[in-house]
C-alpha positions in Angstrom: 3.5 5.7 -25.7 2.2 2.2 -24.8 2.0 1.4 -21.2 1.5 -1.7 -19.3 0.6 -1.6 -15.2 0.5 -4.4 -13.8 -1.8 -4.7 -10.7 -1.0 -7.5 -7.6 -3.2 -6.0 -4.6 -5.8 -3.6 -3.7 -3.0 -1.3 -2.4 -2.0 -1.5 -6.1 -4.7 0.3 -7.3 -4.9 2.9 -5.6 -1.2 4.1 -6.1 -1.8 3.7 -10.0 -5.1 5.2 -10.8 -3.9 8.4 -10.7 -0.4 7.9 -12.6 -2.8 6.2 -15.3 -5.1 9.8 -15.2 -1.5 11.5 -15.6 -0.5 9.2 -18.4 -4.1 8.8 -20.0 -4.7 13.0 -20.1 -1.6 13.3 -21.9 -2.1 10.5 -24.8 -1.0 8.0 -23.9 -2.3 4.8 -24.3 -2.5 2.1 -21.1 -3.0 -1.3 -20.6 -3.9 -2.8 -17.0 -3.6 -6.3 -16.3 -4.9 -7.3 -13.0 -4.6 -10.2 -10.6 -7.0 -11.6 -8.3 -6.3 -10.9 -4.9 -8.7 -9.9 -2.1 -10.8 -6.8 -3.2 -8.6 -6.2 -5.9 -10.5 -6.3 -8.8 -13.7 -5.2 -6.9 -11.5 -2.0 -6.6 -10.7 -1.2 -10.4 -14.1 -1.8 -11.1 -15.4 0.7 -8.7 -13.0 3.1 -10.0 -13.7 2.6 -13.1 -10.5 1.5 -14.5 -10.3 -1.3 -17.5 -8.5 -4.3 -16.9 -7.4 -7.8 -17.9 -7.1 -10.6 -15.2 -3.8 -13.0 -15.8 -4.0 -15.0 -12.9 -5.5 -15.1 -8.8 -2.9 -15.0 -6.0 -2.0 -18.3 -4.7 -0.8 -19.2 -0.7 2.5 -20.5 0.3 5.6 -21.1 -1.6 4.4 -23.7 -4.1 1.1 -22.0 -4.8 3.4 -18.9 -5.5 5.8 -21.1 -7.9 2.9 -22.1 -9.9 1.3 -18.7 -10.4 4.5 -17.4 -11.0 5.5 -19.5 -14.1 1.7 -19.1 -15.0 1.3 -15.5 -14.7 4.8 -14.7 -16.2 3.8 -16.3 -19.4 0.7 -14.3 -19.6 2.5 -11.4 -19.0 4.9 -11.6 -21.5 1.8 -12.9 -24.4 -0.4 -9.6 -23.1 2.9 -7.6 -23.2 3.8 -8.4 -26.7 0.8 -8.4 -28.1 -0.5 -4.9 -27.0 3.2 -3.8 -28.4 4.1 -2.4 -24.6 7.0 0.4 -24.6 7.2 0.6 -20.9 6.2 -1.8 -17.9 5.3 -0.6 -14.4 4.4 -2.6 -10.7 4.9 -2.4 -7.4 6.5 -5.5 -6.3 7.4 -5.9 -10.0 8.1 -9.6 -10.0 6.0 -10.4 -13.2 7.5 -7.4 -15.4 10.8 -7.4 -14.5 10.7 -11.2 -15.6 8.4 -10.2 -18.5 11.5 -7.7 -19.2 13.9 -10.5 -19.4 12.1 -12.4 -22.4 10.7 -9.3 -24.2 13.6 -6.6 -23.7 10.8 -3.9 -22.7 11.9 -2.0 -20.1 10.4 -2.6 -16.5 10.0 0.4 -13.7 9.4 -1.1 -10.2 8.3 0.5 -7.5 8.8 -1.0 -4.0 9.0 0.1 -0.5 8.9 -3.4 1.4 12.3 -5.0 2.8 11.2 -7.9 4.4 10.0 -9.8 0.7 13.5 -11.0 0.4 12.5 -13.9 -1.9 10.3 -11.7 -4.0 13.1 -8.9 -4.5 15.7 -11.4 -5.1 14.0 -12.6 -8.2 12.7 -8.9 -9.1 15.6 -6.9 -8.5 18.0 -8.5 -10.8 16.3 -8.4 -14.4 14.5 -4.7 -13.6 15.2 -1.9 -15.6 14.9 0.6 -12.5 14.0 0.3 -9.2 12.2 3.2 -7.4 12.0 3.2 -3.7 11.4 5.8 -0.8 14.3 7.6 1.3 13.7 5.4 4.1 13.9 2.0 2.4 16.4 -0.1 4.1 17.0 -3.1 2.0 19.3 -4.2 -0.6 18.8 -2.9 -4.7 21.1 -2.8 -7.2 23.4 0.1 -7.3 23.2 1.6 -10.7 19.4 0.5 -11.5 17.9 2.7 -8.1 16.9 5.9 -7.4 15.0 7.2 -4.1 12.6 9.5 -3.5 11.7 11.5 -0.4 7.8 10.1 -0.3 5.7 6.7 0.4 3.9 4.6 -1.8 0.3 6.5 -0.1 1.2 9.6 -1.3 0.4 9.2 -4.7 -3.2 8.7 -3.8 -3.8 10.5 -0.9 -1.5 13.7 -0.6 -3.6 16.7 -0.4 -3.4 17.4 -4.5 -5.1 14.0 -5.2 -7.2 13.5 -1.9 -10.0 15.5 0.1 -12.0 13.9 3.2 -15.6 14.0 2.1 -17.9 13.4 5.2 -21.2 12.6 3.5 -19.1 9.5 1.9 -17.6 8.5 4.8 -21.2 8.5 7.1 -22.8 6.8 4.4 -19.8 3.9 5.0 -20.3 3.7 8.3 -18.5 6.7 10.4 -20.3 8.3 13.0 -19.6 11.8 13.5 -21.0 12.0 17.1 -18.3 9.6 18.7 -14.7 8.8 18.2 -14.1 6.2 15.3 -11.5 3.8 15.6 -10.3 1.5 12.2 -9.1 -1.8 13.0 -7.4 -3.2 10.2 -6.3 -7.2 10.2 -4.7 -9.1 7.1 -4.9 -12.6 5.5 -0.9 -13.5 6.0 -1.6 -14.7 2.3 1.1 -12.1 0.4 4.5 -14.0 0.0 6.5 -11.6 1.9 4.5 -12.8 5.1 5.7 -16.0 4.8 7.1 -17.4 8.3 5.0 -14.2 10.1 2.2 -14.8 12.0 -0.9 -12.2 12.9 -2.9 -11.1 16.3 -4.5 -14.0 18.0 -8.4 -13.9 18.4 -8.3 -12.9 22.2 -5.5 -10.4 21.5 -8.5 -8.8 18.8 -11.5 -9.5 21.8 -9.3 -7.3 24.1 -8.7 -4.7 21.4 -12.3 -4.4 20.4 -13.2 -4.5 24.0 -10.9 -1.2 25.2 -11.9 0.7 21.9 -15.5 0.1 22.3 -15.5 1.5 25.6 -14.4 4.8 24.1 -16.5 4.8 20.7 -17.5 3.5 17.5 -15.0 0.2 16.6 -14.9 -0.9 12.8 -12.7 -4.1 11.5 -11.3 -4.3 8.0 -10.8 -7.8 7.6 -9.0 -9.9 4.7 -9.6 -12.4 6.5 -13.2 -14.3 8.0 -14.3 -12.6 11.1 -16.6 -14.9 12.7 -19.4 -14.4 14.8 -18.6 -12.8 17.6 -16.9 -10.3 15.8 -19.2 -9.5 12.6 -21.3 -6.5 13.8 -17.8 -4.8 13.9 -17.1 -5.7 10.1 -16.3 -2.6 7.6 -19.6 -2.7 5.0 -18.7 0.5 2.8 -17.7 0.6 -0.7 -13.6 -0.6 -0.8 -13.2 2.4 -2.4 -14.6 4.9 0.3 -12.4 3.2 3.2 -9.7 6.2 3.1 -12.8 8.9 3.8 -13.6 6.8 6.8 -10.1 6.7 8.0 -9.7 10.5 7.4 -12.7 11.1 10.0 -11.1 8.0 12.5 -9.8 8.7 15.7 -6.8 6.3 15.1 -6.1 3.2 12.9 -5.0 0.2 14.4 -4.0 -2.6 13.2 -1.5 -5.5 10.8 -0.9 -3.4 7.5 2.1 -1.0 7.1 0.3 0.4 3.8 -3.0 1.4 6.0 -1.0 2.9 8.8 1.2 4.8 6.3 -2.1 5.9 5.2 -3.8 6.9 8.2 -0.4 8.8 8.9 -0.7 11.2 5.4 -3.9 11.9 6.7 -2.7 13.1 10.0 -4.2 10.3 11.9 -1.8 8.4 14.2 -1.6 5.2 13.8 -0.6 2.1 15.4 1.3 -0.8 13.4 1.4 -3.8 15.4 3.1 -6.7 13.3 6.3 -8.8 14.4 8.6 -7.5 11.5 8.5 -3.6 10.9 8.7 -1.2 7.3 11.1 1.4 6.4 8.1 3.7 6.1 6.5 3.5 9.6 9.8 3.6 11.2 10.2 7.1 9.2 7.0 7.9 10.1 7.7 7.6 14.1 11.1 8.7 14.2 10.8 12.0 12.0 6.8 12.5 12.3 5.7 10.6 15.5 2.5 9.8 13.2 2.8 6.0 14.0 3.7 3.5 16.8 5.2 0.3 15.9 4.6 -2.3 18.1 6.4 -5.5 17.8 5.4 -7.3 20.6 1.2 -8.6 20.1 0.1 -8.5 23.7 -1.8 -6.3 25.7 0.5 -4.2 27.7 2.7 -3.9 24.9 -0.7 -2.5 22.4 -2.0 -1.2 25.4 0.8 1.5 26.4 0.9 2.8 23.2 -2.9 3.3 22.8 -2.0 5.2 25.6 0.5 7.2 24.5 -1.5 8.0 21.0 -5.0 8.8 22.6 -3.4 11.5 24.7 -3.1 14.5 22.4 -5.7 16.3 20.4 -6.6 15.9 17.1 -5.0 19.2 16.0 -1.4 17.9 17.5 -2.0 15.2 14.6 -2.6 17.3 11.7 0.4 20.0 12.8 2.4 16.9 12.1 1.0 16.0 9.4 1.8 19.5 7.9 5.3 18.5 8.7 5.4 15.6 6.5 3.9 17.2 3.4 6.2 20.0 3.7 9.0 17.2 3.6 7.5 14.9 0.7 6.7 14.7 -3.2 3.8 14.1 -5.1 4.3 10.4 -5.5 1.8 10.5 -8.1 3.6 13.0 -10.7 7.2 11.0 -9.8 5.2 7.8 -11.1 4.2 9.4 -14.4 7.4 11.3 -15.1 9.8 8.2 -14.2 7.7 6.1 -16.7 7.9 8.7 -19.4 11.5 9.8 -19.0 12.9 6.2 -18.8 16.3 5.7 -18.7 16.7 9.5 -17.4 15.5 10.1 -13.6 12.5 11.9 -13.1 11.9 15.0 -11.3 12.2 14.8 -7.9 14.4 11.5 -7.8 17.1 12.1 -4.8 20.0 9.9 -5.7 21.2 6.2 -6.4 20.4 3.7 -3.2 23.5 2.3 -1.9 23.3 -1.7 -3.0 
């Protein structure tokens, strides 16, 4: 079978490359076009993984019209041309439009609500629509099916993902103090549009408490700036989730990274004004993560608190917890593409819409 996976964002990659190792080690034959956005391409080519650029990501709603017209064009040329059988992307704006025009059926697979102008023009003209227990939003009845997993857990669940030490010292851990990730966005995607992120003395005070306590390293989208440089994350993109696996706790603006942090049994704190599905799952059933919705110090503050208290091996009991309640995302990915228009194995039930 031919396959097209589209790719939108570094998170992207990761939750493909090993569907595409699934798909590729049984035959089939994949296409990956890619679209520049942060470290994304940096990442595919570190992994290894073939790809064709359509477009870079624009900013703000009219930079997001024009690349949309732009890339869905693309799309549809690359899609017809490589005689595509089956479209896949999270997100999944450009192949569900791409779907539309070329009748080839389109899986997306999304877990974030608060894109309401992205799944408005997605939702309608995809083939299926895959999302995780917890997701809250709107999708359309008969097109949906629900898993019990996150996005992270096709790359990092314990099948797919071991810690390797050497690889994470080499990227800048030290293994003779606690390690704390801070993780800040670029507030570039279009489903933050309207939301704003920390404030710089909101970051001094952060990197101020943690650095009394050990080792702080920033993973920034955006520019830093002096004063906060010598902090800056200088490993290989692709070695980030071997640090975080040795981290003390990952704090920070992206769901995706404290979902990860929270597969790997390392709490984390999400600290953004509008939440996720996933890391509301993830405190309620788990207690893996904090969301904080308030960006100030007392509100941060308390739950650093409340997260540095227990031991490391309080984290990883709970992390047992949540594998023993979850899929491998990975093998759900392959087998929903394959099996299109029957669910795959380990698909729960229709989504209410």
């Amino acid at each position: 079978m031919k396959i097209l996976i589209d790719i939108g964002h570094p998170a992207h990659v990761h939750f493909f490359a090993r569907p595409i190792r699934l798909l590729r080690a049984d035959g089939h034959d994949i296409l990956v076009t890619s679209r520049r956005k942060d470290v994304a391409l940096e990442l595919l080519d570190e992994l290894g993984v073939p790809h064709e650029p359509l477009s870079a990501a624009a900013s703000g709603l009219a930079g997001f019209a024009r690349e949309l017209i732009a890339r869905d064009r693309a799309l549809i040329r690359v899609a017809r041309r490589f005689g595509a059988e089956r479209m896949a992307e999270i997100g999944g704006t450009f192949v569900a439009h791409a779907t539309l025009f070329t009748g080839i059926p389109s899986l997306v697979f999304y877990d974030t609500e608060n894109a309401a102008l992205q799944n408005a023009i997605t939702y309608p003209f995809a083939s299926r629509v895959l999302v995780p227990r917890c997701y809250r939003g709107w999708t359309p009845r008969r097109r949906t099916l629900r898993y019990a997993g996150y996005h992270e857990l096709s790359y990092l669940h314990p099948d797919a993902f071991a810690p390797d030490p050497g690889r994470a010292r080499d990227a800048g851990l030290d293994p003779a103090r606690d390690n704390y990730l801070i993780r800040l966005v670029s507030w570039k995607a279009n489903h933050d549009i309207g939301e704003r992120g920390w404030s710089r003395e909101l970051l001094d005070w952060l990197v101020g408490r943690l650095s009394a306590r050990g080792k702080v390293l920033i993973s920034s989208e955006a520019d830093l700036g002096g004063h906060f440089e010598p902090y800056r994350y200088r490993g290989r993109v692709s070695d980030i989730h071997h640090v975080m696996a040795g981290c003390r706790m990952v704090i920070g603006e992206s769901a995706t990274m404290a979902s990860e942090a929270a597969v790997l049994g390392v709490p984390a704190l999400y600290a953004a004004e509008t939440g996720r599905g996933y890391t509301d799952e993830q405190e309620q059933r788990y207690g893996l993560v904090a969301n904080v919705r308030e960006l100030t110090p007392p509100a941060i503050g308390a739950a650093l608190d409340r997260l540095l208290e227990p031991p490391p091996e309080h984290w990883q009991a709970r992390r047992e917890r949540l594998l023993g309640d979850t899929i491998d995302v990975a093998r759900l990915v392959a087998d929903a593409i394959l099996r299109y228009p029957q669910a795959p194995a380990g698909a729960l039930h229709a989504a209410p819409g």
